[in-house]
Each structure stands twice: as C-alpha cells, then as structure tokens.
C-alpha positions as CSV (number, residue, x, y, z in Angstrom):
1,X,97.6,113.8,33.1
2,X,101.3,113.8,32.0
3,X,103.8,112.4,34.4
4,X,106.8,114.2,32.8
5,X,107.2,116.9,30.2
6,X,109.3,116.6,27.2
7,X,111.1,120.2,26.4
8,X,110.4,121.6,22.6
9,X,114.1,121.1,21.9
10,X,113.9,117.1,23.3
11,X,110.6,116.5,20.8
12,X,112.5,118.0,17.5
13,X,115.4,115.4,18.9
14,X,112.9,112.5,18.6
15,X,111.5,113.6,15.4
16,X,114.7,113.9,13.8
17,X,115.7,110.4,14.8
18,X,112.1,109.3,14.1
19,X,113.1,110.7,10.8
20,X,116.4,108.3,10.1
21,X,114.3,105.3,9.4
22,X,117.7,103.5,9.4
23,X,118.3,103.7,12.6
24,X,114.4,104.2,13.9
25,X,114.0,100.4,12.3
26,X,117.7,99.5,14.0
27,X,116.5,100.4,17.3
28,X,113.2,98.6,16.9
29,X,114.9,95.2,15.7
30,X,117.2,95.9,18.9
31,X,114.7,95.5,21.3
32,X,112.7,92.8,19.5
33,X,116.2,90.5,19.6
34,X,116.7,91.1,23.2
35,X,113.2,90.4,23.9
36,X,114.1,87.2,22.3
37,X,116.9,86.2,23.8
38,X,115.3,87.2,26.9
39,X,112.5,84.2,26.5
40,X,115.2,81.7,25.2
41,X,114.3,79.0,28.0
42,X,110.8,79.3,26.1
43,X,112.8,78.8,22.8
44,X,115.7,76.2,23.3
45,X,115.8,74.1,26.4
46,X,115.9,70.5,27.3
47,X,113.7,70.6,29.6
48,X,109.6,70.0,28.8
49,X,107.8,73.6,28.9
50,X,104.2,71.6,30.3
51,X,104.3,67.9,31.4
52,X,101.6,66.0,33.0
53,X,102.5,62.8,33.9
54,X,100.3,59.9,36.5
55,X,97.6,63.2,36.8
56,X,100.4,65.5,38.1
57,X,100.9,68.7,35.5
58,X,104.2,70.6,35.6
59,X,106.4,72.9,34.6
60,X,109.7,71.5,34.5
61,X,111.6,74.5,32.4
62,X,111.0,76.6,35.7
63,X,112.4,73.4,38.6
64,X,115.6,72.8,39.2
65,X,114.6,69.6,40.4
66,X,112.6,67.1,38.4
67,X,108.9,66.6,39.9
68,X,107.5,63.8,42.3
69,X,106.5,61.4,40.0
70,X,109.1,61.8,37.7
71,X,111.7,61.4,40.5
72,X,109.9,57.9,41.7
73,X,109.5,56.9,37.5
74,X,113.2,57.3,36.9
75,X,115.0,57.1,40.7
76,X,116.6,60.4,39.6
77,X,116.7,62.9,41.8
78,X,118.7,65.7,40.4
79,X,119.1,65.7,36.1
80,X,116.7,63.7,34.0
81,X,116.5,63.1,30.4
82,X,113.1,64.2,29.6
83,X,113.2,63.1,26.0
84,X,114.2,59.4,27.0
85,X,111.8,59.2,29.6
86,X,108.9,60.8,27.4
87,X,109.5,58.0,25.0
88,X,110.1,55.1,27.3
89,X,107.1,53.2,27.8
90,X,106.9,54.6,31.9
91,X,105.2,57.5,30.3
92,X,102.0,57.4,28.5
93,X,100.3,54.4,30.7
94,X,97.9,57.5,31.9
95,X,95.7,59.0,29.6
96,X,96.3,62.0,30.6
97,X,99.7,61.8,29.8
98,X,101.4,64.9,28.0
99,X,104.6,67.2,27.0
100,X,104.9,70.2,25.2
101,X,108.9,70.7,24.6
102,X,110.7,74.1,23.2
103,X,110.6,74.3,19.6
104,X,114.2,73.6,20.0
105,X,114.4,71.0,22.9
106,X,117.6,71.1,23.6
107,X,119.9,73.0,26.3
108,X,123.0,75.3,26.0
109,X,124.8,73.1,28.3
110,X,123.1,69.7,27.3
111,X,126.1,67.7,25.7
112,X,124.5,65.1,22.8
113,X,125.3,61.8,23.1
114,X,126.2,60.3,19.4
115,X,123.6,58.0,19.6
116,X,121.3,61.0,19.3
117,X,122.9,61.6,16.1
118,X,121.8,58.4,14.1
119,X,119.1,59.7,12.6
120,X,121.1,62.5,11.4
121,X,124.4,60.2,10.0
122,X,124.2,59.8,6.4
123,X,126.7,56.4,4.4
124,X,127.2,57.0,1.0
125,X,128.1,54.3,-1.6
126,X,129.6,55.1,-5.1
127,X,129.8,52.5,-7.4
128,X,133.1,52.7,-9.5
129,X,133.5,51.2,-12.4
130,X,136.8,49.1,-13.3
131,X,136.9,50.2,-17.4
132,X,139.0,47.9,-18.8
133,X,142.5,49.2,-20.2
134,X,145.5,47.7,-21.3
135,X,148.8,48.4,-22.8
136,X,151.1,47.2,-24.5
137,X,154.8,47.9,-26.6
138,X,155.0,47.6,-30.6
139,X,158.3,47.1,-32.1
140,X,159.2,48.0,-35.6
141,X,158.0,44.5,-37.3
142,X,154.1,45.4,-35.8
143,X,155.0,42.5,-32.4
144,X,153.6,42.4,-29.4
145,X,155.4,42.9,-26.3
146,X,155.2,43.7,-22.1
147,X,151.4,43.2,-23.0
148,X,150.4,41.1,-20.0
149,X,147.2,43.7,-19.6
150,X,145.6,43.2,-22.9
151,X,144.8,39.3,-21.9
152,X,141.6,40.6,-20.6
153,X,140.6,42.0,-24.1
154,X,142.2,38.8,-26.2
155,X,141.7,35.7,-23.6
156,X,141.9,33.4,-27.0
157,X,145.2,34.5,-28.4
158,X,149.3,33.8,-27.5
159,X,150.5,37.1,-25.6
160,X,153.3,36.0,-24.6
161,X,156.2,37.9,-25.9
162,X,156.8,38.9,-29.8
163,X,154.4,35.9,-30.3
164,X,151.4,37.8,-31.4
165,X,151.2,40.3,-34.4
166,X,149.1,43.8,-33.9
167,X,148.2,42.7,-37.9
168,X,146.6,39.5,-36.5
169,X,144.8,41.0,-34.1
170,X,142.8,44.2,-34.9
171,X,141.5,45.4,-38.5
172,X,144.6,47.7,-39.2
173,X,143.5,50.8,-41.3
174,X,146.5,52.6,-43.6
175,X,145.8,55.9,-41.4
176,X,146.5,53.5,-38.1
177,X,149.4,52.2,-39.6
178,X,150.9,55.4,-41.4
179,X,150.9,56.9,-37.3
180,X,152.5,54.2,-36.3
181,X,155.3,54.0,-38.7
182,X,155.7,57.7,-38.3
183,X,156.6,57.3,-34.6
184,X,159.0,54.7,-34.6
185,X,160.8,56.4,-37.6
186,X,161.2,59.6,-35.0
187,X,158.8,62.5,-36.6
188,X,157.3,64.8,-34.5
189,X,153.5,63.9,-33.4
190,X,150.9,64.9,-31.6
191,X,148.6,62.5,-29.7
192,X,146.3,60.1,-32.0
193,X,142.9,58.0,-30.8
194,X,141.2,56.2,-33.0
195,X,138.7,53.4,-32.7
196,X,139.7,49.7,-34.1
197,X,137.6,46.4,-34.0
198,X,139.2,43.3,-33.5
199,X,140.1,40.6,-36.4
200,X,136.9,38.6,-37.8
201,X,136.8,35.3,-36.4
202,X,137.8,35.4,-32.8
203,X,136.3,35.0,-30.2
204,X,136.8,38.6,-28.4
205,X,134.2,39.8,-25.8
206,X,134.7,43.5,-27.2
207,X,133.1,44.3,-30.2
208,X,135.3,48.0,-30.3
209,X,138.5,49.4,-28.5
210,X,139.5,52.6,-28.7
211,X,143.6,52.7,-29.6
212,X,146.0,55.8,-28.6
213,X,149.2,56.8,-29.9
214,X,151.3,59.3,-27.1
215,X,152.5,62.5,-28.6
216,X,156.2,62.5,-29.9
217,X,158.6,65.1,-30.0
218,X,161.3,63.6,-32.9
219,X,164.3,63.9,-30.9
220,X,164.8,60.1,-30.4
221,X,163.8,57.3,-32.8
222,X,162.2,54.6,-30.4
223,X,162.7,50.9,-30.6
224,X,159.1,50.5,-29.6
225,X,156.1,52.2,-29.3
226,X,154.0,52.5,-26.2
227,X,149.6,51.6,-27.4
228,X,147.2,51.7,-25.0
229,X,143.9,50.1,-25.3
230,X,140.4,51.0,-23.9
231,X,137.0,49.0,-24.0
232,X,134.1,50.7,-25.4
233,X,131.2,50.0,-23.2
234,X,127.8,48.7,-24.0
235,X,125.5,51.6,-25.9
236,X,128.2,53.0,-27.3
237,X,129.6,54.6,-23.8
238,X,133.0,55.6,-23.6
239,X,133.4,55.8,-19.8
240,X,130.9,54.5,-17.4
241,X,129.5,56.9,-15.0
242,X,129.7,56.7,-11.3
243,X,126.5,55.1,-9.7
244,X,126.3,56.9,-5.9
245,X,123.5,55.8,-3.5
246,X,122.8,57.6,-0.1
247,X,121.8,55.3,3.0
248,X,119.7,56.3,6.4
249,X,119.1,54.7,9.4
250,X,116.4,55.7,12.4
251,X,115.8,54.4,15.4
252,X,113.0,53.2,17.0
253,X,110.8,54.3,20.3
254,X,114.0,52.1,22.5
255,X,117.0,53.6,21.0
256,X,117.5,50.5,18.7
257,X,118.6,51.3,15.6
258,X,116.9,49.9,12.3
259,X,117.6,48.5,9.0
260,X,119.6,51.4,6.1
261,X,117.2,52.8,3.9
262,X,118.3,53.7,0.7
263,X,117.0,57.2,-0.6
264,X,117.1,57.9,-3.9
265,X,117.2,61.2,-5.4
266,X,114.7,62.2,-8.0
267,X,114.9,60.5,-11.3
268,X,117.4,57.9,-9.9
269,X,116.9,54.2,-11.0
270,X,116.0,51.6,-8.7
271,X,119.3,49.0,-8.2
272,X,118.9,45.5,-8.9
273,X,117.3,43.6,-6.8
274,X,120.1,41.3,-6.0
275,X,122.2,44.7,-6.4
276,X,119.8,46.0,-3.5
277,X,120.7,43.2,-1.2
278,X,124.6,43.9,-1.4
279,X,124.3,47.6,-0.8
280,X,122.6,46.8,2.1
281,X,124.5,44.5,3.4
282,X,127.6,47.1,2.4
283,X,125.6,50.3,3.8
284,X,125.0,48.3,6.8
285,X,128.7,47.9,7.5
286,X,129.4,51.6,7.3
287,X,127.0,52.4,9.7
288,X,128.3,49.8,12.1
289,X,131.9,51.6,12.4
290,X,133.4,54.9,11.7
291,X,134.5,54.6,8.0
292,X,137.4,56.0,5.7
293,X,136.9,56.6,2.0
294,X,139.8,54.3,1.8
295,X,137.6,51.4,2.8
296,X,135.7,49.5,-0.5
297,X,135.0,46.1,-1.8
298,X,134.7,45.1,-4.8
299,X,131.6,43.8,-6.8
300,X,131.8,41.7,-10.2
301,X,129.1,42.2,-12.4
302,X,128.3,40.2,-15.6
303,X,129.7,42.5,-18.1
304,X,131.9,44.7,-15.3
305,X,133.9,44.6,-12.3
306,X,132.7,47.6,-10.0
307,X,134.6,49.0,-7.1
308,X,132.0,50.4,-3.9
309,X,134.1,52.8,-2.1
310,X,132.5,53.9,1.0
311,X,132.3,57.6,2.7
312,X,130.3,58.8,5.6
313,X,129.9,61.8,7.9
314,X,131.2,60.3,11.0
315,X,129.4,61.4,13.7
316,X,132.1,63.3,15.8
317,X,131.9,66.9,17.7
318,X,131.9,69.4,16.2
319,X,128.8,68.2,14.0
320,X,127.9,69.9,10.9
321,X,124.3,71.5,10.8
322,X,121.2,69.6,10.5
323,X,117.3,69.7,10.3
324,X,117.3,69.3,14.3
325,X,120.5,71.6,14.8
326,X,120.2,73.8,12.3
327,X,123.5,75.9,13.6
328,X,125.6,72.4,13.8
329,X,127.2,71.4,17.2
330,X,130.5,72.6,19.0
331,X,133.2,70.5,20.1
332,X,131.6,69.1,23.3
333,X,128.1,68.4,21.5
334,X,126.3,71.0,22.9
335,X,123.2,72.7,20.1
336,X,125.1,75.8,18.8
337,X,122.0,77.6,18.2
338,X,121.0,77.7,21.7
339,X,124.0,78.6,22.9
340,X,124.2,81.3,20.4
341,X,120.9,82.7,21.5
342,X,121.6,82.7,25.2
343,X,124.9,84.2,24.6
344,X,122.8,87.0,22.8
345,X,120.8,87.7,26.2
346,X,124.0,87.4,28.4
347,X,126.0,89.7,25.8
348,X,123.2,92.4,25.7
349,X,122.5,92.4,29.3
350,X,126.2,92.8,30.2
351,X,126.4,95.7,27.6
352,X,123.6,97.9,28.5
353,X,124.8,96.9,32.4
354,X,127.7,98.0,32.0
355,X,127.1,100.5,30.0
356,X,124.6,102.0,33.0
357,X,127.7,101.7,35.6
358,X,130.4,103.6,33.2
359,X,127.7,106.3,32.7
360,X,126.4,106.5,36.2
361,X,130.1,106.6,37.7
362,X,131.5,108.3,35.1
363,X,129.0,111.1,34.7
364,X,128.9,111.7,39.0
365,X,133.1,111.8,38.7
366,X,133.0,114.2,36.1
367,X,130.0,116.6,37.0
368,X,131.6,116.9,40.3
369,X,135.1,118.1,38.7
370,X,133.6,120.7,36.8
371,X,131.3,122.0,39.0
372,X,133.5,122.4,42.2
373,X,136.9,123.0,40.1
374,X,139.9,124.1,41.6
375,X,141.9,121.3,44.0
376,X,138.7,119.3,44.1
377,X,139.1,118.8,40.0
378,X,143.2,118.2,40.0
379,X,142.9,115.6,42.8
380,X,140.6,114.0,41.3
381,X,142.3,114.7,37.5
382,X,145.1,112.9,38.7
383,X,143.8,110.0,40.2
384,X,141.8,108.7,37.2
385,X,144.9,109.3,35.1
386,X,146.8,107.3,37.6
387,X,143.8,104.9,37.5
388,X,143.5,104.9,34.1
389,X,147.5,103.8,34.1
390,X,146.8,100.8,35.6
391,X,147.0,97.2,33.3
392,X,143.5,96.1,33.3
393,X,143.4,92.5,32.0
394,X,146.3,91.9,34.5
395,X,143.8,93.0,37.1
396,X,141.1,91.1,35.6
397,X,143.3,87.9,35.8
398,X,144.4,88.5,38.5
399,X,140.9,89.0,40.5
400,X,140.3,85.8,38.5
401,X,142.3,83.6,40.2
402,X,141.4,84.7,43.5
403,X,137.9,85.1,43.3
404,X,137.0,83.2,40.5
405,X,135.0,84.1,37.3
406,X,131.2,85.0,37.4
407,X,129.5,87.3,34.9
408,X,129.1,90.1,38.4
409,X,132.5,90.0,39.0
410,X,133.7,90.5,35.5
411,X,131.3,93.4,35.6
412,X,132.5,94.8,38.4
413,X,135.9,95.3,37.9
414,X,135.3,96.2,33.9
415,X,133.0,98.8,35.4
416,X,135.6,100.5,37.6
417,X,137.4,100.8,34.4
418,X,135.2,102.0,31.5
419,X,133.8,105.1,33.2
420,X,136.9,107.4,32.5
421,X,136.3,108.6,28.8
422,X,133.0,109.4,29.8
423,X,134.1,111.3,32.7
424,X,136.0,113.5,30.2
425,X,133.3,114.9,28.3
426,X,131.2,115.4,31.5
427,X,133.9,117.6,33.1
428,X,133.8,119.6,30.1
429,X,130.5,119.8,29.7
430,X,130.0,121.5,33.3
431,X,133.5,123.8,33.1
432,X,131.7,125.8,30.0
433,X,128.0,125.6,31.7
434,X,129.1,126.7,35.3
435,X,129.6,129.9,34.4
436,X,126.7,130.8,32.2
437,X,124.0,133.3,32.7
438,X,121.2,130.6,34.0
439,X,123.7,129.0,36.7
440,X,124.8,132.2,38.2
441,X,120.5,133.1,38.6
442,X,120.0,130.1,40.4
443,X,123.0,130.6,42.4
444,X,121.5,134.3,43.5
445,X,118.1,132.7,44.3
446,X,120.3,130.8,47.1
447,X,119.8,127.0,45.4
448,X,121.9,124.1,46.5
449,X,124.4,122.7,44.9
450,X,122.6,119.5,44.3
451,X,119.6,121.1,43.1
452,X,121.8,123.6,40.2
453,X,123.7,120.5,38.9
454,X,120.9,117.6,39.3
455,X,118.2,120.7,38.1
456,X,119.9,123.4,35.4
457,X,123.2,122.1,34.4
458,X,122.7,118.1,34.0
459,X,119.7,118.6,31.5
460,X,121.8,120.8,29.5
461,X,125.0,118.4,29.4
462,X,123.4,115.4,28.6
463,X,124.2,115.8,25.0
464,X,127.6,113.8,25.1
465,X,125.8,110.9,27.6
466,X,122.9,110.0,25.5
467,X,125.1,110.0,21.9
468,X,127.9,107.6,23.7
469,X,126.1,105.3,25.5
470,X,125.0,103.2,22.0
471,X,128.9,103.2,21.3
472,X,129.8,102.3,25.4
473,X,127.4,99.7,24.7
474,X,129.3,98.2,21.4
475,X,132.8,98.6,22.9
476,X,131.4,96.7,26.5
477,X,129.9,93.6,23.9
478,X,133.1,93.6,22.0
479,X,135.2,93.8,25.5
480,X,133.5,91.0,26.5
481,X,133.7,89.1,23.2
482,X,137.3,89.5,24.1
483,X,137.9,88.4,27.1
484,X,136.0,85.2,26.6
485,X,137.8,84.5,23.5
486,X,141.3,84.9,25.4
487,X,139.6,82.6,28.4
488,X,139.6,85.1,30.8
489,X,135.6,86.5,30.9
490,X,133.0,84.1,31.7
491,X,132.6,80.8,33.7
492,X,133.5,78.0,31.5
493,X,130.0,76.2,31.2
494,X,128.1,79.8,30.1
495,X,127.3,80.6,26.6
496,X,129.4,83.1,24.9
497,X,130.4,83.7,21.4
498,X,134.3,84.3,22.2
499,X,134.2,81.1,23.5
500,X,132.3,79.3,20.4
501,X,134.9,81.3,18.4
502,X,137.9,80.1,20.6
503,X,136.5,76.9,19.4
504,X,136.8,78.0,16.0
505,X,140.5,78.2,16.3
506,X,140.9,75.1,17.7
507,X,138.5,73.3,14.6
508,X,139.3,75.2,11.9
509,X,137.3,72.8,9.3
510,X,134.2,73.8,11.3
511,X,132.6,76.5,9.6
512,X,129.7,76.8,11.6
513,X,131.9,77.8,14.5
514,X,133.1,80.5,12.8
515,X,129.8,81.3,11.3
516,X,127.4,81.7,13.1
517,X,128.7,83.8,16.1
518,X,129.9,85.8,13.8
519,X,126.9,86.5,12.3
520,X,125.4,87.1,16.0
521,X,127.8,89.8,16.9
522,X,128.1,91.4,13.3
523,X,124.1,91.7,13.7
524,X,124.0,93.0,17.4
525,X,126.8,95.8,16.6
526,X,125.9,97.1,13.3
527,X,122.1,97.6,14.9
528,X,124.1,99.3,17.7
529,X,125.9,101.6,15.3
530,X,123.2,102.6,13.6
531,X,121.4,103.8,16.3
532,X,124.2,105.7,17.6
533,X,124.8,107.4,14.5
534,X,121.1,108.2,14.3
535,X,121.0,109.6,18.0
536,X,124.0,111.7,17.3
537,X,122.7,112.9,13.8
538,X,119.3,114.0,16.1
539,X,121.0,116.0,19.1
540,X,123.7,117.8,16.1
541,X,122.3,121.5,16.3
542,X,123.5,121.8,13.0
543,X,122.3,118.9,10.8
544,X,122.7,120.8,7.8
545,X,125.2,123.4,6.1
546,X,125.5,125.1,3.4
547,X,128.2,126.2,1.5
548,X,128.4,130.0,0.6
C-alpha cells in the first residue's frame, strides 16, 4: 500500500536527476557529512563516551554533570578533566575499571593547556661548523700584511707586519705568482682559486689551503692585494656539512616530564658518546625555556670548533598540526578539527532551517498575492519593497545588543529577511496559473480557496521552490559565514568557521586557520551547487535543443 503517489511527470524528474551522477553522488556525500557532523559528540569530545569507575558505569558524553563517584574522587562538582583523572592513580584501583574516549577526545570549547603539548614540542640542534678562513693583504715585494686571521693556519711563524714573506710560507707555483703580479700591475681579471700547501719543514696543522684572488677590473693599480685563505678539511672536504639532531620529550603517567630523546632519521650516524652527553645536556636546555635560533654555544672539537645553534617549535597558540590534532590549534588552544566539524552541523542546520522559513514565509506571501490580486497584491507589493528597504545587519546589530546573540535569534530575524526573492517567483507563478483552464473548473465545481491553491495551483508552481531552495541554502551558509566573520552572528564560545577565519586575519602565519575552514565551506557549497544545478537541469522541460 502506497502512502503517496508520485505523478508520471515527478518520476521522469527523479530519473533525470538520478541520471546526473554528478550531482546524484553530490547529494549523497551531502547527507553522509551532515549525518556526521550530526554524531560529532560521538567523534570529538572531551568527555569519556563509557566509563566505569568503583562498579558505577556511565555515560559522561550525555551529563552535564560529572557522576557520583567521580564527583567524591575528584571534589569537582561541575567540569572535570577526565583524561587527568583516568590516568591518575584514583582510577583503576577497581578491576573493573574502564574508559572508552572519542577517537578524538578532545572538545570544541576545551582550551589545551601547554603542558598537554610536550609530547608534541620538537628542539632541534644543528651543529655548525667554524671552517677556518683567514685573510690577509700582499704588497708588491710578496709581504705580509693586516693578517692577524691567518695565525690560526701558521701558529709557528712571525705575522706581525711586512715580517713574513708569502715566498716563505706556501710552495708558490709560476701560475700563482703570474696572477698575482697581474693584479697589482692593474690588468683586468676574473676571480682565481687554486690550492697551495704550505712550505716543507714547518710545523702547520694544515696539510692544504685553498688561496683566492678577487676579480679585478684594471681601472686602478692597487698597492696591495687582498688573499684569502681556506682550510681544506680532513678527506679531502672542502666545507663541512651541517650535523642537525632532532630531540623529544614525553611525559610520564603524573605529568612529569622525562629525559630528551634523540631521534635520528634513517641512515643518520650515532654522535659520540661524549658528543651524546652534550646534546643532551644542550637539548635539555631548550626544552626548559622558550628558545630563539639566536641562542647557541659553542663546542671545540679536536680538529674543529663547532657552533650548536638551537631552534624549536615553541609551544604557543595557534599550534601547528600534529598526530593528536591533526587540524592544528586556534589562538585560544582549542582542537581545530572539532571545532571545524561541529561548525559543519551548526552551519548545515542553520542553512536548511533557514532555508525552510524563507520558503515557508516566502511561498504563503507570494501565493496569496497572486491568487487574490488586485489591492490585496499592491498592499502587500509595497510593503515587502518597503521591507526589503530596510538595512539588515544594522537590524541584526542592533537586536544584538539588546537581546543578545543566540543561533534562534540570528535565525529569526535573518528569516524575516530572506523570504522576499522567493516571494517573487511565487507571485508569478500563481498570476499565470490563476487563470488557466484547470483553476477556473475547480472554481465552477464550487471549491475553496484553500483547497484550489493548496490542491491544483501549488503542485503546479513548485517548479521555482524545489530548484532554489539548494541555492537559499548556499546563500544562508555563506550569510552566516559572514556575519560570524564580522563578529556579529553567533555566541562567542560556538564553533563557526567565520570565526576560525577571523582568527586567520588576526594570525596570518597560521595556515591551518586559513586552511581548513576553507576547505569545510568550499566542500559544503560546491556539493550544494551541484545538486542545485542537477535539480534544475531535471525540472527544465526542455533539456535538450536542437539547432535547425
């Protein structure tokens, strides 16, 4: 037995939009995300979903108030931090003892305190090398002078001005030499490098340097000539490469925090033991205080001196994503990705509320005007254009202030406001049906007025209602996106993405803010658009043409 029949012309609707797969698959996804978004205490909350603690089993996601026991455990009567109480050692002394928490246990108004963020806090330590370079001016006769660098590469020799000869010191090739001369005597050159070793029979702790001539350009004939000197390192290195090593810390079952751990990437060495010790020691002080990469010490090695320079992801709000907030945090601390996901529900459920109210009103306004016509349709014609004169978002700050903010509110006055385009298409819609054939005969068979609009003429001008109402419902998401944004839509505590995108102006390094609600109302909309376009594509009479 069928409760209601579906006209020939209504099934060939559903087939056609059955028949844009596009949208068919839009409106299915749709559904599926605010069935989601419905159940998000089930998916993010703070709050355990089953707890039995001292034989007493719970549901805490559904109380407002904490239960019995864990009132008299904790001598909290109103908010409790289940996660600190599941791992303190009140809970557990019964065997029974259990919790079953949300996949994501954390709530869209729950702010973080940093210490909950150890875990997460990384302190990087790069290892610098100090390659040793030195420089020094030649005059004319080959003497050294303003060389007080190079002591490091000749500890054994007289430095000291025009006392030392470059002859003496390194083996001077003709090439070397020929360059040299070529500079002082003004020519034009380019930049030369060439490796040297020092003179037999002294005691130099390099065995090469690498010497470089700057680039001339022959316009002035120098009194001296500005070398500089560079080590070449052990195994034939010419620069030393950066040694970086990342540092953890955890905490235990009471909040205390533990030793760093060092974790090395694949195929990186092991340190030195005694090299170990110091990173430690160093890794242990940048996780002790909020750290600059400014701050570094210095660490002499046998054959190098290396500078540690220190950075760290500080843990401040907003947080960037992690394994346990994989949407980051906002700038109070609060889990993005919950708030994201109850926004979703709150979003959808003031679209399609408010979509309901602008048809509802807006469909009775204008079926009445052009079925009755005449004064009744101008009176009423000129009071929703004087109506639709009137400043909204003054209104709505207005009603603000006085009343306060609430999500019924805001949809209360946006719904006396959102109904008058759709009025429009309902007026016309019964001024060109009132007079046709079929509403005449049911006039003559002495119907009411009621039943002739409710009966013949509504199921005929439904066309306009049923392929605007996915656009009423974009344009009241995006309204409300708005408002938030602006501060002027919902209480300040309630999830929205306007606000997490007001945030987003404020931190404009956080990309997260920006993209991830984005993302969210990109999604919601272009599913919403495509099912519009797909329910108008399947109530067009004429799908097709043809050219002739």
């Amino acid at each position: 037995m069928k409760f209601f029949h579906l006209s020939p012309l209504t099934e060939k609707r559903l087939q056609r939009f059955r028949r844009s797969r596009v949208a068919f698959w839009s409106l299915r996804l749709l559904i599926v995300l605010y069935i989601v978004s419905l159940c998000s205490e089930l998916i993010c909350n703070g709050k355990p979903l089953v707890m039995r603690f001292n034989g007493e089993l719970s549901f805490p996601f559904l109380r407002a108030q904490p239960p019995v026991e864990v009132q008299k455990a904790t001598g909290e009567a109103n908010h409790v931090d289940y996660r600190l109480f599941t791992e303190s050692e009140a809970f557990g002394k019964h065997p029974g003892d259990f919790v079953v928490f949300a996949p994501i246990p954390y709530s869209p108004g729950e702010t973080l305190d940093t210490a909950d963020l150890e875990a997460d806090k990384v302190v990087t330590l790069s290892l610098v090398p100090n390659q040793p370079i030195g420089r020094f001016n030649l005059t004319r006769d080959l003497m050294l002078v303003r060389q007080d660098s190079c002591t490091q590469f000749f500890p054994n020799v007289n430095l000291r001005d025009g006392q030392a000869s470059l002859k003496e010191l390194i083996d001077l090739s003709p090439t070397l030499h020929k360059e040299i001369n070529r500079r002082l005597l003004g020519e034009a050159c380019p930049a030369f490098e060439t490796t040297v070793r020092p003179m037999p029979l002294r005691a130099f702790p390099w065995q090469e340097l690498i010497l470089s001539l700057p680039p001339t350009d022959g316009t002035v004939k120098p009194q001296t000539l500005r070398v500089n000197l560079r080590a070449i390192l052990p195994n034939g290195q010419r620069f030393l490469p950066k040694q970086t090593y990342a540092f953890t810390r955890t905490r235990d079952a009471k909040g205390h925090p533990g030793a760093p751990e060092l974790r090395l990437e694949e195929g990186q060495p092991e340190p030195a033991p005694e090299l170990k010790n110091l990173l430690v020691e160093w890794a242990n002080h940048g996780f002790t205080k909020d750290i600059t990469a400014a701050d570094h010490i210095t660490y002499t090695a046998p054959d190098r001196t290396l500078y540690t320079v220190f950075s760290s992801n500080n843990i401040r709000f907003p947080f960037p994503p992690t394994a346990r907030h994989p949407f980051g945090l906002d700038g109070s601390g609060r889990d993005v990705f919950s708030r994201i996901l109850y926004a979703t529900r709150i979003a959808m459920s003031f679209g399609l509320l408010l979509a309901m109210a602008a048809t509802l009103i807006g469909m009775t306004i204008g079926s009445l005007q052009g079925y009755f016509g005449g004064k009744v349709d101008i009176c009423v014609q000129r009071f929703t254009e004087i109506w639709a004169a009137l400043p909204f978002l003054y209104i709505m700050v207005l009603v603000g202030a006085v009343f306060g903010r609430s999500f019924w509110l805001l949809l209360l006055v946006y719904g006396l406001f959102c109904w008058l385009g759709l009025s429009y298409y309902m007026r016309a819609e019964f001024l060109r049906l009132r007079n046709r054939p079929f509403v005449a005969a049911a006039r003559c068979q002495g119907l009411s007025n009621g039943r002739i609009i409710f009966r013949h003429i509504l199921p005929n001008a439904l066309t306009p209602i049923i392929t605007l109402f996915p656009f009423l419902l974009v344009g009241a998401i995006s309204s409300l996106v708005a408002l938030d944004f602006l501060g002027f839509g919902l209480p300040p505590l309630t999830p929205s993405w306007g606000e997490l995108l007001n945030q987003a102006q404020t931190y404009r390094w956080a990309w997260w803010l920006i993209l991830f609600p984005s993302l969210a109302i990109f999604t919601v909309m272009f599913l919403t658009v495509m099912v519009g376009e797909g329910v108008r594509n399947a109530f067009d009479p004429k799908p097709f043409s043809k050219l002739q």
